[in-house]
KEVO-672138 format. One line per 3 residues: their letters; for each residue x, y, z of C-alpha. Coordinates in steps of 0.001 Angstrom, whole numbers. Each point is the difference from the previous one (the first is absolute). Layout:
<recs>
a = X/Y/Z | ... $
</recs>
This chain:
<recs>
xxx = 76161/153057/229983 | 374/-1701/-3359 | 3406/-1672/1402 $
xxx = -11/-2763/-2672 | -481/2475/-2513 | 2784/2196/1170 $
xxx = 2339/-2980/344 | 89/-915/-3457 | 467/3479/-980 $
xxx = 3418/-458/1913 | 1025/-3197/-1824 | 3659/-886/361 $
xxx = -377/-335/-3602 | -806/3407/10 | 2841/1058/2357 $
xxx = 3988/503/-448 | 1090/-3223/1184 | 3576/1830/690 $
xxx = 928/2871/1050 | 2003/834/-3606 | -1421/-146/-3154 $
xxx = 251/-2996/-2464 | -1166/596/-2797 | -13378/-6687/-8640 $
xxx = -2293/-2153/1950 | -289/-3009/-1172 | -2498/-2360/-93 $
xxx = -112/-3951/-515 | -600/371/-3585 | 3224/2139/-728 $
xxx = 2256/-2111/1075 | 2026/-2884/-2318 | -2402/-2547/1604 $
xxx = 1093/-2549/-3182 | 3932/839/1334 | -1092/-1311/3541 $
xxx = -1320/-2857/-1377 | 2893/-627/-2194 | 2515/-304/2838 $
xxx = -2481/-1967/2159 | -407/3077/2327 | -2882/1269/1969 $
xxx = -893/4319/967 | 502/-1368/3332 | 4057/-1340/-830 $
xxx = 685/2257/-2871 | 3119/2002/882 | 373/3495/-1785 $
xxx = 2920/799/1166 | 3608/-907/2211 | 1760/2231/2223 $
xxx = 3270/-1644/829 | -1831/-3289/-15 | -2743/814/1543 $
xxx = -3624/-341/-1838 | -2511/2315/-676 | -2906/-1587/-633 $
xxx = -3040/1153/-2537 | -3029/-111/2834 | 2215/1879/2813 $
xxx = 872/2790/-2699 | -3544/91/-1498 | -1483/-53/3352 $
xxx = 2056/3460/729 | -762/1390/-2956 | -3828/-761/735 $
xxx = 121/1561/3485 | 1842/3494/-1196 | -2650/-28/-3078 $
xxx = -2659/165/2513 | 1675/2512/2234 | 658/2388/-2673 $
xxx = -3518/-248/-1284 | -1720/181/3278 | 2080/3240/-124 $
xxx = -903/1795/-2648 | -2372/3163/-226 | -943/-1252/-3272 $
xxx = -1782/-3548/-324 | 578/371/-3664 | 3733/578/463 $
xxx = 2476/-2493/-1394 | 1938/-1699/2330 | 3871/-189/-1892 $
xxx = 426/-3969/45 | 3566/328/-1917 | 1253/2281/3253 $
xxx = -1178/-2126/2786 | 1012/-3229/-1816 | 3883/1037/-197 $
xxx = -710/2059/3795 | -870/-3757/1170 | 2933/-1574/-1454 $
xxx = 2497/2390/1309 | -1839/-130/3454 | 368/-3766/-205 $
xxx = 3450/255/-647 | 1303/2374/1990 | -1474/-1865/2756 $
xxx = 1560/-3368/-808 | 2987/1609/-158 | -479/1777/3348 $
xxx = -962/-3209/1756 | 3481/-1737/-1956 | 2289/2829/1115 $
xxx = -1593/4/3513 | 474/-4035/248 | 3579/417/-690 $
xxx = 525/2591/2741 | -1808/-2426/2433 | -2506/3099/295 $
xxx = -3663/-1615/897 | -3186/1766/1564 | -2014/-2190/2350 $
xxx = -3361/-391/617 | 152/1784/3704 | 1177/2675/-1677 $
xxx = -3100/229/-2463 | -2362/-533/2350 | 2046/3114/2608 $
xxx = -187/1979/-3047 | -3236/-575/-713 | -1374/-382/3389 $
xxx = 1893/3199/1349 | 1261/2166/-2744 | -2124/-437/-3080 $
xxx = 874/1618/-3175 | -1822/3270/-150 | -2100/-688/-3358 $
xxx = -1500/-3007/2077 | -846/2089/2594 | -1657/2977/-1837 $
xxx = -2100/-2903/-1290 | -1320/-246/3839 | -510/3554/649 $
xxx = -3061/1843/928 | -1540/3221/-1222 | 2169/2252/1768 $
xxx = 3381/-2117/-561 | 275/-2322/3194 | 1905/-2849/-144 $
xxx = -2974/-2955/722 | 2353/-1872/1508 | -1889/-2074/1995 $
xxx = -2388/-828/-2904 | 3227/-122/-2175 | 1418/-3260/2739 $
xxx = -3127/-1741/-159 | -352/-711/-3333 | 3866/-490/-667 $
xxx = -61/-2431/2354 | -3251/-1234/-388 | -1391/344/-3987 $
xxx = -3533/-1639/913 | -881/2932/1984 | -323/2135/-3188 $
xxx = -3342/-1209/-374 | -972/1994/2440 | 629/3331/-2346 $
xxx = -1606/-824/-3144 | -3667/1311/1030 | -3152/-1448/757 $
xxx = 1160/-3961/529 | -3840/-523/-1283 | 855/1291/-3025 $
xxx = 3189/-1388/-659 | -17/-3802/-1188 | 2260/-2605/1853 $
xxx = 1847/-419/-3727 | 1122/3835/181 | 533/-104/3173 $
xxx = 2839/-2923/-159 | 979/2188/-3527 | 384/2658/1894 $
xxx = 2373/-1340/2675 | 1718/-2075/-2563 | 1051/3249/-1779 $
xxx = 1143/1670/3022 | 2629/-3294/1227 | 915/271/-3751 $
xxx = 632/3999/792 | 1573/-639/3625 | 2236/-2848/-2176 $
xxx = 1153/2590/-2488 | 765/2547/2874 | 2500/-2407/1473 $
xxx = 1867/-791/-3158 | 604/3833/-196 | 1441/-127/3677 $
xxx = 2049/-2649/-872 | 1177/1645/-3101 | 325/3319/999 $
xxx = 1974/-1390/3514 | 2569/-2603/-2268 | 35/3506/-2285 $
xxx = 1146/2206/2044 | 2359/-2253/2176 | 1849/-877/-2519 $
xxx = 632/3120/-1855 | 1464/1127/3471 | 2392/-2831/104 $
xxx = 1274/953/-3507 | 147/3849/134 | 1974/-446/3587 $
xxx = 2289/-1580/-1531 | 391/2492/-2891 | -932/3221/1592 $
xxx = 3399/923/2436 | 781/3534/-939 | 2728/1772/958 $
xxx = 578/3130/2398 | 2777/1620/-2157 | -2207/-760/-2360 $
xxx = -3746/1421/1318 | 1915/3167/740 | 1016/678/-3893 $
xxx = -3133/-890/-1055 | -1873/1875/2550 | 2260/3346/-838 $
xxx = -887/132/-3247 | -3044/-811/283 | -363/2790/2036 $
xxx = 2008/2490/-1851 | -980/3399/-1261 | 2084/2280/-2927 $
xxx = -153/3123/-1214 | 1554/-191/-3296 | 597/787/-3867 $
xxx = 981/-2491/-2726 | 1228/-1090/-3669 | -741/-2856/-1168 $
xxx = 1634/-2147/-2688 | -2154/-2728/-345 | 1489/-2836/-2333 $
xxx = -3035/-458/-2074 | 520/3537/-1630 | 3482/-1189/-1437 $
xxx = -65/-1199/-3372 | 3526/579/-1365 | 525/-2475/-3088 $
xxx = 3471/-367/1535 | -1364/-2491/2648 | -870/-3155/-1482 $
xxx = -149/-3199/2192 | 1858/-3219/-2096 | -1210/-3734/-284 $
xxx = 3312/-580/1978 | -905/1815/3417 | -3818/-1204/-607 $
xxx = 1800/-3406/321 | 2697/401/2645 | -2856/1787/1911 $
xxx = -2692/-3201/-120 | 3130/-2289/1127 | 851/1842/3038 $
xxx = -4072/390/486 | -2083/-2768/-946 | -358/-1805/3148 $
xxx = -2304/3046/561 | -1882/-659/-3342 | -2186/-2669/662 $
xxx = -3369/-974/-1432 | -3392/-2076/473 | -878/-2607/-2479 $
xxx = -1898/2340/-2814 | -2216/-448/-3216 | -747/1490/-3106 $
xxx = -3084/-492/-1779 | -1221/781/-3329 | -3671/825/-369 $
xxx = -3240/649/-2040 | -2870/1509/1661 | -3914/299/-1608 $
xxx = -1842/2602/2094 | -3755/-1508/658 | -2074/2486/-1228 $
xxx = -3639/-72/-1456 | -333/-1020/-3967 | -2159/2471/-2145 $
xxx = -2757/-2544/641 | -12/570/4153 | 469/3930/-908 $
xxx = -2680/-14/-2182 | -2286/-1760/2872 | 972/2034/2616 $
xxx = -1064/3126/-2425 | -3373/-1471/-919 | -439/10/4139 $
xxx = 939/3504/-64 | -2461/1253/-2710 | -2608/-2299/1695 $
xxx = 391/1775/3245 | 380/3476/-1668 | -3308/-703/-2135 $
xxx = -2145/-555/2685 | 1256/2794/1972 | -836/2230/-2699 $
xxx = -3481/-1523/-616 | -1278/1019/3213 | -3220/2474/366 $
xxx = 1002/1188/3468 | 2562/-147/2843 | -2406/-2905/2181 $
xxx = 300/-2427/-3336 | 3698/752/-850 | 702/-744/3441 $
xxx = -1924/-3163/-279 | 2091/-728/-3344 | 2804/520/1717 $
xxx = -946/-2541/2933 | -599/-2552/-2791 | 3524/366/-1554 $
xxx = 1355/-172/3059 | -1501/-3000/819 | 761/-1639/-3434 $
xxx = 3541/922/-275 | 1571/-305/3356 | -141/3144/999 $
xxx = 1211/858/4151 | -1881/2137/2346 | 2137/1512/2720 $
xxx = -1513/962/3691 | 941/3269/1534 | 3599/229/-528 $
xxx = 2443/2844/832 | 1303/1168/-2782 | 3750/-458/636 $
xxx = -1186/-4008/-340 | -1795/684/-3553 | 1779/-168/-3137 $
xxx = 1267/2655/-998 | -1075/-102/-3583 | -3661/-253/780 $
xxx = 199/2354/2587 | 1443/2777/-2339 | -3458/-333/-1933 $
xxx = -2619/-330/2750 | 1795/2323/2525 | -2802/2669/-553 $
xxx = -2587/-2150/-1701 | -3595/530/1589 | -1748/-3648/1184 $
xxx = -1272/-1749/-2819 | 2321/1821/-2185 | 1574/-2084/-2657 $
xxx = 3017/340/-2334 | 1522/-2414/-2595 | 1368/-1488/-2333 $
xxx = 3400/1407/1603 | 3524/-1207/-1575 | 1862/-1263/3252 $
xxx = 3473/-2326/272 | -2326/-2650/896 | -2726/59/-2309 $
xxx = -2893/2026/-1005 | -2261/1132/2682 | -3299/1128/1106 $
xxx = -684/889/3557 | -2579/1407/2007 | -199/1975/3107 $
xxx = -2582/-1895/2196 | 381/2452/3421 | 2257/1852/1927 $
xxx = 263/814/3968 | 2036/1860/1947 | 2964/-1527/1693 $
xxx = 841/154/3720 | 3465/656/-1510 | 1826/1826/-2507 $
xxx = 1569/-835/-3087 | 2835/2378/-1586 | 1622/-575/-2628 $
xxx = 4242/1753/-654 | 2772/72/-2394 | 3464/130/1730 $
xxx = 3758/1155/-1071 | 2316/-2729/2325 | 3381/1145/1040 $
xxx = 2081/-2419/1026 | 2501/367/3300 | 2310/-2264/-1915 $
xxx = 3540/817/1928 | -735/3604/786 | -3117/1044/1335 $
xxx = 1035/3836/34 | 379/-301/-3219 | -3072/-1669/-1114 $
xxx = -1750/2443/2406 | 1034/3086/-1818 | -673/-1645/-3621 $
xxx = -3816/-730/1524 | 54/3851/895 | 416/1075/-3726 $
xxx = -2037/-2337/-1476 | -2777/1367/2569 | 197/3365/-851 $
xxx = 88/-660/-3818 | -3118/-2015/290 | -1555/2945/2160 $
xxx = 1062/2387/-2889 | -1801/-1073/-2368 | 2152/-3076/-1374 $
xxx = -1711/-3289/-1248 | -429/-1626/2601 | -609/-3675/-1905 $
xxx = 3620/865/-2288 | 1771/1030/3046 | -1050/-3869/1756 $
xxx = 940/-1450/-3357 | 3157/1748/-195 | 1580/-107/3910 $
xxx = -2029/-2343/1775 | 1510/-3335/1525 | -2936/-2231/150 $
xxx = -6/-1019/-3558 | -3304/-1628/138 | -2123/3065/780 $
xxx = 2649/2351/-2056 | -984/-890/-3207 | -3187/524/949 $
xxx = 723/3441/892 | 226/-642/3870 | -4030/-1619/-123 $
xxx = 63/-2523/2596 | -3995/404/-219 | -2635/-306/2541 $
xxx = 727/-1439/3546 | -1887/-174/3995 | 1685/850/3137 $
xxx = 2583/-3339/752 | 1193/-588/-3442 | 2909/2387/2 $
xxx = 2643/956/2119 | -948/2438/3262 | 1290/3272/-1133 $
xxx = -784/-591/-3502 | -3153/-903/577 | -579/2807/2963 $
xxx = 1482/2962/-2478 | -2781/-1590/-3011 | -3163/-9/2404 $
xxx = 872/3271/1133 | 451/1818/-3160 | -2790/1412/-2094 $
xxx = -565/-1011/-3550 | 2823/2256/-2263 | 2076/140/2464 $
xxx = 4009/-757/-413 | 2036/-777/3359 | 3056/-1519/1521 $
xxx = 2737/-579/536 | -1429/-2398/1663 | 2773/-3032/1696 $
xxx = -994/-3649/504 | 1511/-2898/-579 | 564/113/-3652 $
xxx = 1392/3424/235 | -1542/3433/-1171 | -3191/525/-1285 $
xxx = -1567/2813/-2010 | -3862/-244/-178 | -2753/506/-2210 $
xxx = -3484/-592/1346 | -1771/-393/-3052 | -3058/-1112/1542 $
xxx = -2543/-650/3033 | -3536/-2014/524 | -2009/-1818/2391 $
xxx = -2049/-1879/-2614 | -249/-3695/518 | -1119/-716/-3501 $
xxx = -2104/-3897/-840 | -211/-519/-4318 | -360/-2273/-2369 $
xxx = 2157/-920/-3272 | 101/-2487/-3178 | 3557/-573/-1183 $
xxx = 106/-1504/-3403 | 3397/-1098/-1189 | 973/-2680/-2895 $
xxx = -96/-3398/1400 | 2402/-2058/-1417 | -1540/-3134/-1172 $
xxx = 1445/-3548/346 | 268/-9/-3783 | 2252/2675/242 $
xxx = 2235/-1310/2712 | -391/-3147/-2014 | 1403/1099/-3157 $
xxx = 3278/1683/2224 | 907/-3211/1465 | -220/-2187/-2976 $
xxx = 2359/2811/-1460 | 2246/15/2770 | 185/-4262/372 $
xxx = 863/-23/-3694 | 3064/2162/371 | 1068/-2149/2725 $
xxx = -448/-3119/-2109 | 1395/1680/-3008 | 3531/914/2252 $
xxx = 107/-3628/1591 | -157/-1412/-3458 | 3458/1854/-889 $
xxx = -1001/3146/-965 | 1337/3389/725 | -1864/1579/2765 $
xxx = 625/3831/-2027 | -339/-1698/-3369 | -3612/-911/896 $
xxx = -839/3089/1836 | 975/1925/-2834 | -2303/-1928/-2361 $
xxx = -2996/1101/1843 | 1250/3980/-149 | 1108/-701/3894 $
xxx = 3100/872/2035 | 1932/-2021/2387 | 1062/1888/2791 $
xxx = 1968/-1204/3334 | 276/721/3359 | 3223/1061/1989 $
xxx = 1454/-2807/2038 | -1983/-386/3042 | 469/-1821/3324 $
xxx = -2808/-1911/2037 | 312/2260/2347 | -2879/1735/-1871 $
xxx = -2905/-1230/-1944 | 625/1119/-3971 | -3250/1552/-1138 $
xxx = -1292/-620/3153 | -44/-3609/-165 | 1784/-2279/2379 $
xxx = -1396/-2903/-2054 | 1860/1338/-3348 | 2695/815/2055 $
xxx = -27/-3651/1765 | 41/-1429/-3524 | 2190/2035/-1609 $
xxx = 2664/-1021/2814 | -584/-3838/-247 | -106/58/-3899 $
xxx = 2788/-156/-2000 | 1474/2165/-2751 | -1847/316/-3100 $
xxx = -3310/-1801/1788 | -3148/1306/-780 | -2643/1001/2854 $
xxx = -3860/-1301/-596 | -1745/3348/-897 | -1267/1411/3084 $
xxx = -2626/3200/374 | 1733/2654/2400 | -1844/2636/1474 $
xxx = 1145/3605/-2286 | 1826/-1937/-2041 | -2376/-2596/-1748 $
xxx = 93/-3465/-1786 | 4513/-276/-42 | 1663/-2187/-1360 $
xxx = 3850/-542/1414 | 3205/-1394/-895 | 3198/-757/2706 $
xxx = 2656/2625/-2115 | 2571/-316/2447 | 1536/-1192/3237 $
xxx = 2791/1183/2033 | 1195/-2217/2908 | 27/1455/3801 $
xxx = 3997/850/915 | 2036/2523/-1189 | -992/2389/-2109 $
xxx = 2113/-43/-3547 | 1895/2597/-1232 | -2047/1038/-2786 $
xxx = -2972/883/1964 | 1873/1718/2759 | 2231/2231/-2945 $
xxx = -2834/2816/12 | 92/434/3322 | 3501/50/858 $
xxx = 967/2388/-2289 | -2082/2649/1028 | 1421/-695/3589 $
xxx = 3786/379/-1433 | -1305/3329/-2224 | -1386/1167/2439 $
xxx = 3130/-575/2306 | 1842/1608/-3064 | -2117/2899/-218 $
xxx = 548/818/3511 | 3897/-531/-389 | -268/2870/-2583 $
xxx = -2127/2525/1794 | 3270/-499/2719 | 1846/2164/-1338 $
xxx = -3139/2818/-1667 | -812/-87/4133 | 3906/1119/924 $
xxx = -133/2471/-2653 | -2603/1668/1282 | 753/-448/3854 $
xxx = 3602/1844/-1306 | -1861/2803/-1382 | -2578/753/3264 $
xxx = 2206/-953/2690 | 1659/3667/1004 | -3918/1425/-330 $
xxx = -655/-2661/1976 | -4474/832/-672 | -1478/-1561/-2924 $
xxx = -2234/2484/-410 | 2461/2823/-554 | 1887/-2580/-2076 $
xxx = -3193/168/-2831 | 2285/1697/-1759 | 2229/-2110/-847 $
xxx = -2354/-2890/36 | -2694/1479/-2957 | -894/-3548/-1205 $
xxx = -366/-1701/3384 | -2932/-365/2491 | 234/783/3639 $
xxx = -2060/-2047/2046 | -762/2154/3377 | -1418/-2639/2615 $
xxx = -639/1702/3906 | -944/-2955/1649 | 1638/-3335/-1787 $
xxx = -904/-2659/2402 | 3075/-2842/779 | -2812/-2635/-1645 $
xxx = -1101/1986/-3061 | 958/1082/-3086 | 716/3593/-2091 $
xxx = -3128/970/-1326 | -365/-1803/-3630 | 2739/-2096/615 $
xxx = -375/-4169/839 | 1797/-29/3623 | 2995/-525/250 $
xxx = 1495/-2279/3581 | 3991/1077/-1152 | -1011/3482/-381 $
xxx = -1704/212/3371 | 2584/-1963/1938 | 2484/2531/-1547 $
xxx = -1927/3314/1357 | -380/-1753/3654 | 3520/-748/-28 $
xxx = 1223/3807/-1121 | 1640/1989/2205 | -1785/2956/742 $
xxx = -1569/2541/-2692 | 1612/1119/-2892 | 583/-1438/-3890 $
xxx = 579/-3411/48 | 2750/-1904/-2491 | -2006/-1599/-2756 $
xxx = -1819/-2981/1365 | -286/-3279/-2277 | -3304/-1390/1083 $
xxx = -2365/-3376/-1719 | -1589/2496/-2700 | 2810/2247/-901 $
xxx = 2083/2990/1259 | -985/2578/2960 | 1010/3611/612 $
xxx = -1539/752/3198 | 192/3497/2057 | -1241/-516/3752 $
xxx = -1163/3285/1375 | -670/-2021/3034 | -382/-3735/1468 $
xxx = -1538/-1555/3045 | 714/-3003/1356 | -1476/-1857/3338 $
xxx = 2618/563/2887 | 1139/-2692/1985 | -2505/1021/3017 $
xxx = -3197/-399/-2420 | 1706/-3223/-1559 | 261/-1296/3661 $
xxx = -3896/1043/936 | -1469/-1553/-3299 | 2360/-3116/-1113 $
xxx = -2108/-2498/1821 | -2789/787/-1261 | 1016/555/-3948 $
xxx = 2316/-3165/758 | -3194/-2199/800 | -1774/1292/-3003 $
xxx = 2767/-473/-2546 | 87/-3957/1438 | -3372/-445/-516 $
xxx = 85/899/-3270 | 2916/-1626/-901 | -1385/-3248/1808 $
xxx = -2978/648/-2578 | 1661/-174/-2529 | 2371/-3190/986 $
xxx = -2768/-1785/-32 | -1509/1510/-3311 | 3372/-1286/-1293 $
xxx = 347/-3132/1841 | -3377/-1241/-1310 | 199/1511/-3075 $
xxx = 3221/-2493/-595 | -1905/-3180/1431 | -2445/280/-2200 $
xxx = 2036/274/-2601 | 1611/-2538/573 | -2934/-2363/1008 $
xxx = -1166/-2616/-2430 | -3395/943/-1370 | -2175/-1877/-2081 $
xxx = -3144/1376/-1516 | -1927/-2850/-1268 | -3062/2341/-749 $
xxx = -2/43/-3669 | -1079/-3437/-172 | -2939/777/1390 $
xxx = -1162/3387/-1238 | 185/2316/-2435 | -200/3314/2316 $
x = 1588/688/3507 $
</recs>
């Protein structure tokens, strides 16, 4: 039944401990043991961090972070695989904060989940990832054998196999493991019931909307248009006549700057040496390559080359992979062994990660298939019409003949695969979305297809390719170690400059003596981890101005070395670094005051025609927009929308050419041909409904905002830098 096995693949670690989203390992040695010691603390006492007072202690977050390392792992396709330390370290923290700050916010509202409840909930309505971890071959609920051992842990003994086989010590493990599991379990209950309590206590109280105000929004919503329009969008006035003063600037940031307020931020100023192999570990790493390649070469026949090459692997490392599909092979050595005969070998080969040789051991047909596509995304974005007929043309150019890879790198909306000419390479059944994946498998190799909708939006499709091989080979990877003398010689670089700027020295005078620049980063916030690194970013907030950091190695960046710049204070925002920004809002306030009267002008001269279209005349220089079906939440095709502008239309009175309209991004002419708007009898049959949907998401998003605030406004204290280096 393998229920142990399945429970702590459903760890609550594992789990969304709320229903919203909140946003490496360490062992003994990495911590600041010599710290501890220093202010007479123990792992057991050390506190890493404060939330409003309350402690976070080192051996409650490590023991977390120990738990969701082996959950991850235990995970994994790949037992080579990486687990990311840095990401579960900071997903940890923010789990153990959001949860003391739950439990606080709960405590005030006298909100409290008791233990009958746990045990009903457990007992009569358990959570459904505990109970798929009790269900039989053909998906029944064991709940019978699901009571007994929630009730009654011993018991499990009973499942692990032969009991003469099975020593008492793993037995007692065994059981052990699961109370640990059934422990865990309950926390999430009790979490997920204080959770979800309390976020309806706040969005009740936030989430009252209207009926005057559910029937606006649900009109035009629901609104269609038939329509034509000009558009005089602010951004395309430049006249040098419209200038914005230091004056207004001012007056503007006095009337405003209650709404200009800012988090405590830092500047720093920065070296960085990239760790990367001396000619002495490039020169190694070639004599491996010439040593491989030598041998190779020597051999009489295929039996003793292979034999070579079993030595070589041996000697330098080298992996051998078992049957593997070969969506889960990398892609690079793929590319080369894809129609390689067994035995066959190839190498040296020039790859990102080093030189390689491989070796195709065997290959087996798969039960099944593989393909491999390149894709051209359309977006829905605010008007799926219009993204549907942009699809259309793209589909027909690719089935005319047009490059198919520039036409992805030119048009397509996922970015990733687009500038790799729409390649989202190989993939199984399950690993994309249903009709994606449905319109690949059935396609033949050449083919182009689509539209095809999910999700994401429209999809043009290029199956590229199609195989049932499961493939099993072997490789030797030789890249340039870098050697400790080499990481060596960076830091005793890199601790001199610091020493050099603590003694009084510029930090760009010294730089520049050894042919370096200093360069610095914006101002930053700890709301996010500069460079990745909450402990550069922890430091960089408790330091002070001028301070320099201890050289620290940071993953893509190197050995740094870092120097406090600058500090502003959390409060308002000052009028220098708010100038920028208001005066493109008063220019562009001013642009839209001039395009007032271009608008009328125009209105004056189309008004008796009373078409745009048979106005062209007249309007030589000017683009008519012709939109059939403008929906009340959208926007004119190529055109940001617009809320002013479509409360304007909904409001008109019947068809006809509307006065110019002044909306957020400039001035409208609009021409309805035609306009419909729910009646009062289909407002009446589907109010309730829309009404109840529109609270619930507003109710979402009170609490979004409510919490948001709190923990904003909570006092936390990461303490983690003391103790190590990378979290």
């Amino acid at each position: 039944m393998g229920t142990l096995t399945n429970i702590r693949k459903m760890s609550p670690y594992l789990l969304a401990i709320f229903a919203i989203v909140f946003i490496g390992f360490m062992v003994l040695s990495d911590a600041d043991v010599t710290n501890l010691i220093k202010q007479d603390q123990t792992l057991q006492k050390a506190v890493i961090g404060e939330v409003n007072g309350e402690k976070i202690l080192y051996k409650d977050y490590e023991e977390k972070v120990r738990t969701q390392m082996e959950q991850e792992k235990s995970q994994m396709q790949d037992p080579n695989a990486e687990v990311d330390e840095t990401r579960i370290r900071q997903q940890v923290w923010s789990q153990m904060v959001d949860n003391i700050i739950i439990n606080q916010e709960a405590e005030k509202l006298g909100i409290k989940i008791t233990a009958e409840e746990v045990r009903d909930e457990m007992i009569d309505n358990p959570p459904d990832y505990l109970k798929r971890s009790f269900t039989d071959s053909s998906g029944n609920f064991m709940r019978d054998v699901y009571l007994e051992l929630v009730t009654k842990p011993e018991n499990y003994v009973k499942y692990l196999g032969d009991p003469s086989k099975i020593s008492q010590e793993e037995k007692d493990a065994a059981v052990n493991r699961l109370r640990l599991d059934l422990r865990q379990v309950e926390e999430y209950v009790i979490k997920n019931k204080l959770f979800s309590r309390l976020q309806k206590t706040i969005s009740n109280s936030s989430s009252f909307i209207s009926p005057s105000f559910a029937v606006e929004k649900y009109r035009l919503d629901n609104m269609t248009a038939d329509l034509k329009a000009i558009v005089f969008r602010a951004g395309t006035v430049k006249p040098a006549s419209i200038k914005v003063s230091d004056a207004e600037i001012k007056n503007y940031y006095e009337s405003h700057k209650q709404y200009y307020t800012q988090d405590a931020q830092v500047k720093l100023k920065y070296l960085n040496f990239k760790i990367q192999p001396s000619k002495e570990d490039s020169a190694r790493s070639v004599r491996s390559i010439n040593d491989i390649s030598m041998s190779l070469a020597s051999a009489q026949d295929e039996m003793s080359k292979d034999s070579i090459f079993d030595l070589k692997l041996s000697e330098y490392g080298g992996t051998t992979s078992e049957f593997t599909p070969v969506n889960q092979i990398d892609q690079n050595a793929f590319a080369f062994i894809k129609d390689f005969t067994n035995g066959q070998i190839a190498g040296p080969i020039n790859a990102q990660e080093g030189v390689s040789f491989y070796r195709l051991d065997e290959r087996r047909q798969s039960e099944t298939p593989t393909v491999k596509a390149s894709h051209i995304l359309i977006k829905f974005n605010d008007n799926q019409d219009s993204a549907f007929a942009v699809a259309q043309s793209l589909l027909a150019r690719a089935k005319s003949g047009s490059d198919f890879a520039e036409l992805a790198r030119e048009y397509s909306e996922d970015k990733g695969s687009g500038t790799q000419g729409g390649d989202v390479g190989y993939f199984g059944k399950g690993q994309m979305v249903q009709p994606f994946e449905e319109a690949c498998f059935a396609a033949k190799i050449g083919d182009i297809v689509g539209p095809v909708e999910s999700q994401f939006g429209y999809h043009i499709i290029k199956l590229t390719d199609k195989i049932n091989d499961e493939i099993k080979y072997s490789s030797i990877v030789i890249t340039p170690n870098i050697s400790n003398v080499t990481k060596n010689t960076l830091y005793r670089e890199a601790y001199s400059i610091q020493k050099q700027v603590e003694g009084g020295e510029s930090f760009d005078k010294v730089a520049e003596r050894l042919g370096q620049k200093v360069l610095e980063s914006p101002f930053f916030t700890n709301e996010r981890p500069i460079f990745n690194s909450w402990y550069l970013t922890n430091q960089a907030f408790e330091m002070e101005i001028g301070t320099m950091i201890e050289p620290i190695e940071i993953k893509f960046y190197g050995v740094m070395v870092v120097q406090i710049a600058d500090k502003k204070s959390a409060g308002i925002a000052s009028l220098e670094d708010k100038k920028e920004e208001i005066k493109e809002i008063l220019l562009k306030k001013k642009q839209i005051d001039y395009l007032k009267k271009q608008a009328q002008e125009i209105y004056n001269k189309v008004k008796n025609i009373g078409d745009l279209e048979q106005a062209k005349s007249l309007l030589p220089n000017l683009e008519i927009i012709s939109v059939p079906d403008f929906k009340g939440n959208g926007s004119l095709p190529g055109y940001p929308k617009d809320i002013v502008l479509n409360q304007q239309i909904l409001s008109s009175k019947g068809k006809g050419l509307l006065t110019p309209i002044r909306g957020e991004q400039g001035y409208y002419i609009i021409q309805l041909n035609n306009i419909v708007v729910p009646q009062s009898k289909e407002i009446q049959e589907k109010l309730s409904e829309f009404a109840t949907n529109l609270s619930m998401q507003t109710s979402q998003n009170a609490f979004n905002i409510w919490y948001t605030k709190v923990k904003k406004d909570a006092k936390i204290e990461d303490f983690r830098a003391k103790y190590f280096k990378e979290f």
